[in-house]
N, C-alpha and C positions, 0 to 999 in steps of 0.2 A: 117450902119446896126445896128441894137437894137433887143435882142432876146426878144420876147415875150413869156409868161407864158400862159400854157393850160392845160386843164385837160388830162387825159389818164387812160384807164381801161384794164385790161387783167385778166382774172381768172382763170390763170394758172403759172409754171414760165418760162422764156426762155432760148435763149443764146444766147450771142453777141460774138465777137470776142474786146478784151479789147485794151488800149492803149499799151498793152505790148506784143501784140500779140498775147494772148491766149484765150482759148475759156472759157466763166465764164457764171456761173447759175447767172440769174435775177428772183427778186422774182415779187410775182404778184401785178399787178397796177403798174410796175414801167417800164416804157420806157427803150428801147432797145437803147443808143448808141452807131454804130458797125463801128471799124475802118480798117474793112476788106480791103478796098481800098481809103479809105481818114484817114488823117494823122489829120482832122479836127472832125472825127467822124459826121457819120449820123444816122439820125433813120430809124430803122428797122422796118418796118410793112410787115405783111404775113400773109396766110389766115390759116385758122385752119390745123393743121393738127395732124398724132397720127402716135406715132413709136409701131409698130406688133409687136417687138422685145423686149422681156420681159429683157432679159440680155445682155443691148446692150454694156457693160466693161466688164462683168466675162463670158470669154472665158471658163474658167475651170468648169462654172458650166452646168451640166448633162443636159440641156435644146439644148446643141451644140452637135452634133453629129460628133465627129473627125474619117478620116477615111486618115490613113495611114500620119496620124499627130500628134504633142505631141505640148499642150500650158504652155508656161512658163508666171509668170505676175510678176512685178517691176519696170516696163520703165518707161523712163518719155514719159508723153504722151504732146496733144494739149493742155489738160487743167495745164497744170505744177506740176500735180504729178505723183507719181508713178505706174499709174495704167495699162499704156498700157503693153501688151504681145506680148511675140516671138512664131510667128507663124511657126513650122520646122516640116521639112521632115522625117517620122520615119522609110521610107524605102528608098530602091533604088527602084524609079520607078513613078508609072504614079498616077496623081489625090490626090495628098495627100492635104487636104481639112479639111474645118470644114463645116457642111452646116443646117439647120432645115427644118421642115414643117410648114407653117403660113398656116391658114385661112382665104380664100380672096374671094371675091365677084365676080362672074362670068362677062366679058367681061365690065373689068376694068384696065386702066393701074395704075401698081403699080409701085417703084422706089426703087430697094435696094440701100443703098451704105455702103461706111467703110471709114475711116483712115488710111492711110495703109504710110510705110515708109521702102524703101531698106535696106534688112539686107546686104546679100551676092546674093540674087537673088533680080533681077531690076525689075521681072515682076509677076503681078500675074490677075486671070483671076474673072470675077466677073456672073456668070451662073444664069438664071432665068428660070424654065422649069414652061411651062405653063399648063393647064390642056388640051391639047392634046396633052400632051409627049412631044412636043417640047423643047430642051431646047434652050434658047436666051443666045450667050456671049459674053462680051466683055473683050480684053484683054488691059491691060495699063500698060506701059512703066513708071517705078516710078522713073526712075536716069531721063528721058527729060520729062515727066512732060506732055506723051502725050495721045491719045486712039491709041495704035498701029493695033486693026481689029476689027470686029465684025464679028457674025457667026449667022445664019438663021436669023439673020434682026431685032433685038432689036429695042423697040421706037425710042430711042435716046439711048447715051454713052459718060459720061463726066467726064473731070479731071481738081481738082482745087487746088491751092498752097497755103498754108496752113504756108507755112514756116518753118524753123529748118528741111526741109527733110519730112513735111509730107503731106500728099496729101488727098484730099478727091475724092475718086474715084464711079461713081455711073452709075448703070445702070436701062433704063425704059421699062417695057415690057408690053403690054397689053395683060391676063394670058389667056382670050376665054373663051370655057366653055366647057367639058367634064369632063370623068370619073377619070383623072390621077391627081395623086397628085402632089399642085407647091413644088417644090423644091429650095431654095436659095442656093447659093454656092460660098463660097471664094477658090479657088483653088491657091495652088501658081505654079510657070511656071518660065521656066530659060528661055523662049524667048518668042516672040512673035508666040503663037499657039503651043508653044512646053510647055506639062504639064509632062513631062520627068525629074525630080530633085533628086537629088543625098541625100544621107543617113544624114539628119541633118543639109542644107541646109533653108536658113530663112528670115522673114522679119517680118514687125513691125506691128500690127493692134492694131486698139482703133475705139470705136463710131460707133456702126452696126445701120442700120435704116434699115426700110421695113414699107414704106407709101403708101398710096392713090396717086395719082398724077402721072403726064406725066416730073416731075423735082423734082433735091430734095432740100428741104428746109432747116432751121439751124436745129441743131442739138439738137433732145432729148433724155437725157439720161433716162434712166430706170433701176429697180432694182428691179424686182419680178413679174412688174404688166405692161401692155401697159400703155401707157402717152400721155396727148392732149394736145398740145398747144395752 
């Protein structure tokens, strides 16, 4: 085997998963070697895509709408700094959430997901309400690493190991087309189906996305403005 030399163009940057595990910005023109699942590293190619999610790390900034939740930020997150946040419960009781409103093209599916990693609650639920009220969810189990249900019939519902405890969890909904506004939604949950969590109860989040597509792609970060891959 003799590796051979080739050109590559991208005019944007990405992100690969590194030899060390973590997620790292590539800048542009430069190939994607991702050692997500080989130990030998492969290249990464994927089609265009663009995160909706203007503040896909700052939980704290006013773009999130917290409802019956408080975000704390200094964790270590996927990319090896301190950026990820403690997602908790500010009351005793139901739905306590961070969630927005995106702008999205009628009878398309779109794909939120997160980072998300077990504080003291294992479960947390990830809500897509489309524009006929519906809302789509699915719930995932973050100590087994699984989708533990879905609720009125999401595209799809998926969970991926990330390692160190974190997960990437995502769900795909195609939004239809009417008058109601989509709604995205991180909810946390002490079970499966149960959004019932007790006064300061918590878990980990990093890396929100809300893309185009029926699956979600690697991961763009953003910081004021949507981003294209």
């Amino acid at each position: 085997y003799k590796p051979l030399p080739f050109s590559f163009e991208r005019d944007s940057i990405g992100t690969r998963v590194n030899k060390k595990g973590l997620i790292e910005v590539v800048g542009n023109d430069i190939p994607r070697i991702d050692y997500t699942d080989s130990t030998d590293g492969v290249l990464l190619l994927e089609n265009s895509a663009t995160n909706l999610i203007t503040y896909s790390e700052d939980f704290n900034n006013s773009y999130w709408t917290k409802n019956g939740s408080s975000v704390t930020s200094g964790f270590s997150s996927p990319n090896g700094t301190l950026n990820a946040s403690k997602l908790a419960s500010s009351n005793d009781g139901l739905n306590s959430r961070i969630e927005f409103f995106p702008t999205v093209s009628d009878n398309i599916i779109y794909t939120s997901s997160l980072f998300v990693k077990k504080g003291d609650l294992d479960f947390i639920s990830l809500n897509l309400r489309d524009k006929t009220g519906v809302t789509r969810v699915a719930y995932f189990d973050i100590d087994n690493g699984t989708v533990s249900s879905t609720i009125n019939s999401p595209t799809d519902a998926k969970i991926e190991n990330y390692g160190n405890g974190w997960f990437k969890v995502s769900v795909s909904v195609n939004v239809g087309s009417g008058g109601t506004s989509v709604r995205a939604q991180y909810v946390l949950a002490s079970a499966d189906g149960d959004v019932d969590t007790d006064l300061n109860t918590f878990l980990y989040i990093w890396g929100a996305m809300l893309e185009q597509g029926s699956y979600p792609t690697s991961y763009i970060p953003t910081n004021g403005s949507t981003v294209t891959r």
